[in-house]
C-alpha positions, 0 to 999 in steps of 0.5 A, a space after each residue: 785370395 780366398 782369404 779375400 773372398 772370406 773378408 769380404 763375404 764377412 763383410 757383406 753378411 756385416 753390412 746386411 745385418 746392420 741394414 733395416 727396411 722401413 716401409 711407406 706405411 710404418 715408422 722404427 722407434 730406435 733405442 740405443 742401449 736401450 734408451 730412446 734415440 730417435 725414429 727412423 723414417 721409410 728407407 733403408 737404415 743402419 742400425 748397429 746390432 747388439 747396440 740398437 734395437 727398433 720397434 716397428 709402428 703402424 701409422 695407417 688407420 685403424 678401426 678397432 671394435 668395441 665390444 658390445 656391453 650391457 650400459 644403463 642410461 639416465 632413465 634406468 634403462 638397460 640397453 647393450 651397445 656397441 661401437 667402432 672406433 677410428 684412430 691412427 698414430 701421429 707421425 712425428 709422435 710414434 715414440 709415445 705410442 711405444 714408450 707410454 703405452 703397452 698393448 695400444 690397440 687394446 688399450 684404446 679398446 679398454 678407454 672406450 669402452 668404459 667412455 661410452 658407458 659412462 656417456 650413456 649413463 647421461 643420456 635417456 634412451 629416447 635421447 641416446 636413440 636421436 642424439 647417436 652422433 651427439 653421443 659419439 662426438 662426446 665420446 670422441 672428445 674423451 677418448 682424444 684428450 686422454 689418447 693424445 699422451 699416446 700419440 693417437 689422434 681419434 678420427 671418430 667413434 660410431 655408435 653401431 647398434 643400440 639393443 633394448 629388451 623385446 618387452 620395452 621394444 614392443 611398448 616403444 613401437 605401441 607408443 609410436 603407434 598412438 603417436 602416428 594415430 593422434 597426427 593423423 586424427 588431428 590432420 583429419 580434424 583440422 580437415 574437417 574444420 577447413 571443410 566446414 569453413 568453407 560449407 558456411 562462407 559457400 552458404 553465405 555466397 549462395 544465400 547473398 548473391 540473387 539466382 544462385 541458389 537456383 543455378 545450384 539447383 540447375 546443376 544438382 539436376 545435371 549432375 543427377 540426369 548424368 546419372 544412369 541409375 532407375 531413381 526418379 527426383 522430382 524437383 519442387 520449386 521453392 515458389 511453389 513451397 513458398 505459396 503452399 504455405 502461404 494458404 496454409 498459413 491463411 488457412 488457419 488465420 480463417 479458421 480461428 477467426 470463425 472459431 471465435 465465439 461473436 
């Protein structure tokens, strides 16, 4: 009887070791005698020991750092840079992703570094500064292409942060400094233009249409008697200027008349 019992504990110890669990979230490349043979899908799987092995692959999505480095753009400027990157392992192709490549995150760190070097050797700074995503979707474009023979599919590559020396970020903020000034120097010029546009068609208005000038100076007295200060206007009529320099005029007509000699 406890032969029995032996057999079947050996058994049960048989079974177990040929058992293997696959997760939701993975994928078990299997070799057989180690030749690839196929990929294991989540569930509980045989494999028979000392004959076939696995290797686990995470398909989850992924986001590795790029480390920060110092890059030249098209300008020579040297500027340090860095990025993250998101990919993830094709389902139907993690076999690639064991088989072709060795150290896949690091690998995928390596390529993209170099591709953003390389990106952003074409670009000038002020470009690099207002074209990230432009830069960041070339960037991807590379590092897809090259990837897909790993069985990586690159969801994208955001560029972090874009760090230039203190001197140049001092000139860069003079220089948008006076751009600030000369927009607002031009929006006050053209103001003033406007302004102006409007004193001479309101001196036309007032100068063509009879009274209106009067009545402007019935407002200006208004508008002064409203207010509270110890000033005291006197208002002229222009009548009254006019006829003034009539006898002025007259005046001195009379005066060279009786100056010359008979």
């Amino acid at each position: 009887m406890w032969a029995i019992g032996f057999l079947v504990f050996v058994a049960l110890v048989i079974i177990i070791a040929w058992l293997r669990v696959v997760n939701q979230y993975e994928r078990k490349v299997l070799f057989t005698l180690w030749r690839y043979s196929g990929i294991l899908n989540p569930w509980l799987r045989v494999i028979i020991p000392f004959i076939q092995t696995t290797q686990n692959v995470d398909i989850r999505e992924k986001a590795v750092d790029v480390p920060s480095q110092e890059a030249m753009t098209k300008d020579n400027i040297s500027c340090s840079i860095n990025a993250v990157l998101y990919y993830k392992v094709k389902e139907n192709e993690v076999n690639k992703a064991v088989i072709n490549v060795k150290y896949l995150d690091y690998a995928m760190t390596q390529f993209a570094q170099t591709t953003m070097r390389n990106i952003v050797g074409q670009f000038e700074l002020d470009e690099l500064l207002a074209k990230r995503e432009e830069a960041s979707q070339k960037i991807k474009a590379i590092v897809d292409e090259k990837s897909d023979s790993w069985g990586v599919d690159v969801l994208s590559v955001e560029l972090k942060d874009i760090i230039i020396p203190a001197d140049l970020q001092r000139t860069i903020g003079k220089q948008a400094e006076a751009e600030r000034e000369k927009r607002a120097k031009i929006i006050t010029s053209e103001w003033e233009l406007a302004s102006a546009e409007n004193l001479v068609k309101a001196a036309t208005m007032l100068w063509t249409a009879p009274g209106a000038l009067h009545l402007r100076t019935l407002q200006s007295i208004n508008d002064l008697s409203s207010d509270q200060s110890n000033t005291t206007v006197w208002m002229i009529p222009m009548e009254l200027l006019d006829a003034v320099k009539w006898f002025g005029d007259a005046a001195k007509t009379f005066a060279q008349k009786n100056n010359q000699p008979e």
